[in-house]
N, C-alpha and C positions, 0 to 999 in steps of 0.2 A: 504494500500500500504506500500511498504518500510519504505518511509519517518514517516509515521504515527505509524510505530509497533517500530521505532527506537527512535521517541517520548515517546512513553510510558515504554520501558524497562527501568529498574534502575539496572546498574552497582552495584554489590557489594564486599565489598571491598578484596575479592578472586578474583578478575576479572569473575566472572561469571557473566553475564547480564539476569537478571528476568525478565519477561512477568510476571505480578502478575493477579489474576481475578480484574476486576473494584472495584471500594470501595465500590458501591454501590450496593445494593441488585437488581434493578429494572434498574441501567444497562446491570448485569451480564444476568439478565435474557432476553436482548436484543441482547446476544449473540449467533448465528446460526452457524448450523453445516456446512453451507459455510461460514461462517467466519473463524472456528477452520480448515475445511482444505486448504483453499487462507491461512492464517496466517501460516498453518506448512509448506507448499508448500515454502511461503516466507523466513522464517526462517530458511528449509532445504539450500537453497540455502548459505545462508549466513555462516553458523556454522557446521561444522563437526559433533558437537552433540546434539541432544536435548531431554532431560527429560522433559516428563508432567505428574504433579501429577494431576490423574482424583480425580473426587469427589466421595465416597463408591458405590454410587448407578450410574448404565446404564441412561444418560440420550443420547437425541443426540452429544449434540457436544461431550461427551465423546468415542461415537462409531465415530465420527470421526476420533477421535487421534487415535482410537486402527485401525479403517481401515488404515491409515498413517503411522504406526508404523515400521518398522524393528525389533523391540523386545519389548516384553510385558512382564514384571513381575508382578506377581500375590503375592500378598502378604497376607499371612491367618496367624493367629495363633490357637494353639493347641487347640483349643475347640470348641464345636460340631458347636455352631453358625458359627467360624472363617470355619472352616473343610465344613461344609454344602453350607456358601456362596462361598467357592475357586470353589465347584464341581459346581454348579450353575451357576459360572462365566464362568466356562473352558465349562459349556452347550449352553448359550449366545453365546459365541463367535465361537461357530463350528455353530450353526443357523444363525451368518450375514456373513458366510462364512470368517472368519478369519482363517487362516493355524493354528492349532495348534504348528507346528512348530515353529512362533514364539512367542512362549510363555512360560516362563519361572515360577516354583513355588520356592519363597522365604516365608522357615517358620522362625516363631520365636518359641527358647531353648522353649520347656515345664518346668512348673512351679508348683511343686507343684503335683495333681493327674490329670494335665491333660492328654490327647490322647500322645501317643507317635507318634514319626517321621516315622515311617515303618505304623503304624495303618492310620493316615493321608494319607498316600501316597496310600494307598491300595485304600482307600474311593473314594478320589480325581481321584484315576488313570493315576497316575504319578508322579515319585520322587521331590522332590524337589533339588531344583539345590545348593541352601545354604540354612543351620540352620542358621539363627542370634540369637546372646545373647542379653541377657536381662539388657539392665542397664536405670530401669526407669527414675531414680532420674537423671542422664547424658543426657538423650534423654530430658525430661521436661527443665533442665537448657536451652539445647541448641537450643529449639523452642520458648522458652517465653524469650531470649536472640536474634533468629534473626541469630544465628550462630552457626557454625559446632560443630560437638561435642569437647570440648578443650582432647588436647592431650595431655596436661601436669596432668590430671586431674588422668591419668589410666584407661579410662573405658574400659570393654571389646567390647566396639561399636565400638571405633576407632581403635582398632588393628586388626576389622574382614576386 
């Protein structure tokens, strides 16, 4: 219920309010694809927006968030694995009946000799909507930190 999903959110210090997975490994996995969609159902109500990062792999509760969704971003990078799972994704989700429509492909900058942005896009069977750059060393600071990527830093993450 309300009360309980407002229990467990933590405030962080951008005012965004986190829903995190349980700490525990053998809670998480006591979590049902009617719990993921009562908790967004709840949470739409409350909040204008809501981002949820699913886990790489199709589980239920994750087809729940995407049946729930207003928009899906798909995010691959340039290489045949990254390229193979987006088309695989974007085949899943026309099989549980998801509108393709919303669904959006974000690549990451090619690196080096991987697949170019037109060659992906052909494979996949649809452009993507943004290239993101690449800035490892910025992205790892600002995950194993807990926060956004700094801006005083220059990376090109935070000016995309």
């Amino acid at each position: 219920d309300e009360l309980f999903l407002q229990g467990v959110m933590v405030r962080h210090p951008t005012n965004i309010q986190v829903l995190s997975a349980p700490p525990d490994i053998e809670e998480a996995d006591m979590v049902s694809r009617d719990h993921v969609a009562r908790a967004l159902k709840l949470l739409r109500r409350r909040f204008r927006y809501l981002v949820v990062d699913t886990a790489r792999m199709f589980t239920e509760v994750s087809i729940a968030a995407f049946e729930a969704a207003t928009r899906i971003l798909l995010i691959a990078d340039l290489t045949i694995p990254g390229i193979r799972a987006a088309q695989r994704s974007l085949g899943l989700l026309t099989r549980i009946d998801v509108p393709l429509d919303k669904v959006d492909l974000l690549v990451t900058e090619p690196v080096g000799k991987e697949l170019k942005v037109e060659e992906a896009a052909r494979v996949i069977g649809r452009a993507p909507l943004l290239t993101l750059p690449r800035d490892l060393m910025a992205a790892a600071e600002a995950m194993n930190a807990g926060t956004p990527i700094d801006a005083n830093r220059g990376s090109v993450l935070y000016s995309t």
